[in-house]
N, C-alpha and C positions, 0 to 999 in steps of 0.2 A: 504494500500500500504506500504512497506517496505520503512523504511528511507532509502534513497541513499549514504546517508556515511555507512550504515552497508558491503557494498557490491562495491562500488568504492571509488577508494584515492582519496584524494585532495589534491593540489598544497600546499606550503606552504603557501600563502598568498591568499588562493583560499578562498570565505564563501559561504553557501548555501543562497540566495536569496529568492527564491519561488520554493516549488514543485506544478505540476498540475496534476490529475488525469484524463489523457484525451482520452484517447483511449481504445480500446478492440479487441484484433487479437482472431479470434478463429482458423486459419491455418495461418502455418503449427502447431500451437502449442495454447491451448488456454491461456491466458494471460494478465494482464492488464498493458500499457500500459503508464509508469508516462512520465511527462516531467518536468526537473531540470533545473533551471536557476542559475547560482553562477554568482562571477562579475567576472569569464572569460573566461564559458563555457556554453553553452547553450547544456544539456544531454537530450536524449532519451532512458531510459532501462526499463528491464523488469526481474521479475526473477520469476521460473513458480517450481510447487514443485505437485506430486501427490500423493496421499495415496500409491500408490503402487508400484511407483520407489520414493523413497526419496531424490534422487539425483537429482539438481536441473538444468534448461536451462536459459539461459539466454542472454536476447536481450541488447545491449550497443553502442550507436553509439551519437556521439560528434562534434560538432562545435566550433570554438573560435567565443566568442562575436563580436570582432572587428573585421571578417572575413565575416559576417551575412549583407548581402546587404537586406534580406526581409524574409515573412512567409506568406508561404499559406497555404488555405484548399480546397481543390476542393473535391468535394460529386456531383458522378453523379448516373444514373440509366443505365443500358444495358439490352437489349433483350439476353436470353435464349436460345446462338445458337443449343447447344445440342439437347433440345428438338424439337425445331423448326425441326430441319435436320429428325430427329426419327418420330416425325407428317407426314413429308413430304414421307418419305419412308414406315411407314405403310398406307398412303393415298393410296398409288401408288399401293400397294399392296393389301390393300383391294378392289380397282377398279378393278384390271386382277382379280381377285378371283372371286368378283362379276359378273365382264363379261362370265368367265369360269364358273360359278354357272345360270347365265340363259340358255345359249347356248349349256351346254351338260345337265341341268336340273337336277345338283344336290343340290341336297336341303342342305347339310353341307358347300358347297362351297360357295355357296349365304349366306347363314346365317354366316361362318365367314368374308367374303368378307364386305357386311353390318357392321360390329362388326369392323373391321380393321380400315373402313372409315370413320365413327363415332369415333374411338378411335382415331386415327390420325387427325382429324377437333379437338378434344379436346386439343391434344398437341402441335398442330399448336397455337392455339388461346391461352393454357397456357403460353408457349413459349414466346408470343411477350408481354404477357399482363404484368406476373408473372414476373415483373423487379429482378434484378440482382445486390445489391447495389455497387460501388466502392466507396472508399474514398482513399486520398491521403492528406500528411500532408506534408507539404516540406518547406526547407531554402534554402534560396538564397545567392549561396556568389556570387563573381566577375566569376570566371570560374568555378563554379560548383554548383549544386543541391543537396541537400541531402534528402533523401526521407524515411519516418519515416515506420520501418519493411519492406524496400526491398532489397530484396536478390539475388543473382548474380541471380539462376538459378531458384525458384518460387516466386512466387506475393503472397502475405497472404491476408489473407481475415481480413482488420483492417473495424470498424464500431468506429461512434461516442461514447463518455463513457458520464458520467457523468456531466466532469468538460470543456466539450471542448466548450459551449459559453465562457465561462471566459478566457477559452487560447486564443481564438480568440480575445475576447475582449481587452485583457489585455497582452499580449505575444509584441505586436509589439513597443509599447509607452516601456513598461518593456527594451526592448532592446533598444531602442534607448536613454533613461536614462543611461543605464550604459556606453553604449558608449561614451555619454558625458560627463560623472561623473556626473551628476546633482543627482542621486541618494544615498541618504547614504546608504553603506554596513556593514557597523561598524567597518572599519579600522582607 
């Protein structure tokens, strides 16, 4: 992971604290995901570089410590409406097929009919089975949420990295030290 002073400033009496390597977006952009704690900023960035645009992207989004009422992770699972919907309509469709395949007693029409409604019980049942992972990493201030790679107009698809039991573990005690000063910074 990139040191986070090579690529954002710091205050004049800002110091780095602890980096964490805790995340992984792979949409809209694929990515790793640090998280920077200083004693007055609690960072979230990213900076993404590919062999064949050289030009870099980058994700940057910031809290003040004293602003941070709390930290979550929520990691759920969801069903696969897409395919479910796509199961459901070559189901439907391989039935009239097959109906229309015995009744005027063509043998192509039966045979894909068949092929339709066996493919669609497949996508149906992949569908609900073949979870869908979310996660969500969020800070809590007084009037607001801040929500780690979300963006006005898509959702990114972030997954767990590396270091994210120790953020969890270790992220929420980390801020409430600085908030109390109980922590040295080396000021």
């Amino acid at each position: 992971m990139t040191d986070i002073r090579n690529f954002i400033g710091f205050a004049q009496n800002e110091t780095l604290i602890k980096e964490y390597d805790g995340l992984r977006m792979y949409f809209p952009v694929r990515a790793k995901i640090g998280i920077a704690v200083t004693n007055k900023r609690l960072i979230a960035y990213s900076t993404v570089r590919s062999f064949f645009n050289p030009q870099s992207e980058s994700i940057y989004q910031h809290a003040a410590i004293a602003d941070i009422k709390g930290v979550g992770v929520v990691q759920s699972a969801r069903s696969r409406p897409a395919a479910v919907v796509l199961g459901v309509f070559l189901l439907l469709a391989g039935a009239l097929a097959t109906v229309i395949g015995l009744t005027g007693g063509s043998l192509p029409a039966l045979g894909g009919g068949v092929a339709c409604v066996i493919l669609g019980i497949i996508l149906v049942i992949a569908g609900l089975l073949w979870k869908k992972n979310l996660f969500r990493f969020e800070v809590w201030g007084n009037a607001w949420t801040l929500c780690i790679g979300e963006f006005d107009t898509i959702r990114p698809s972030v997954v767990s990295g590396p270091e994210l039991l120790k953020v969890v573990e270790e992220l929420g005690a980390l801020i409430v030290e600085i908030q109390e000063g109980t922590l040295y910074t080396g000021e």
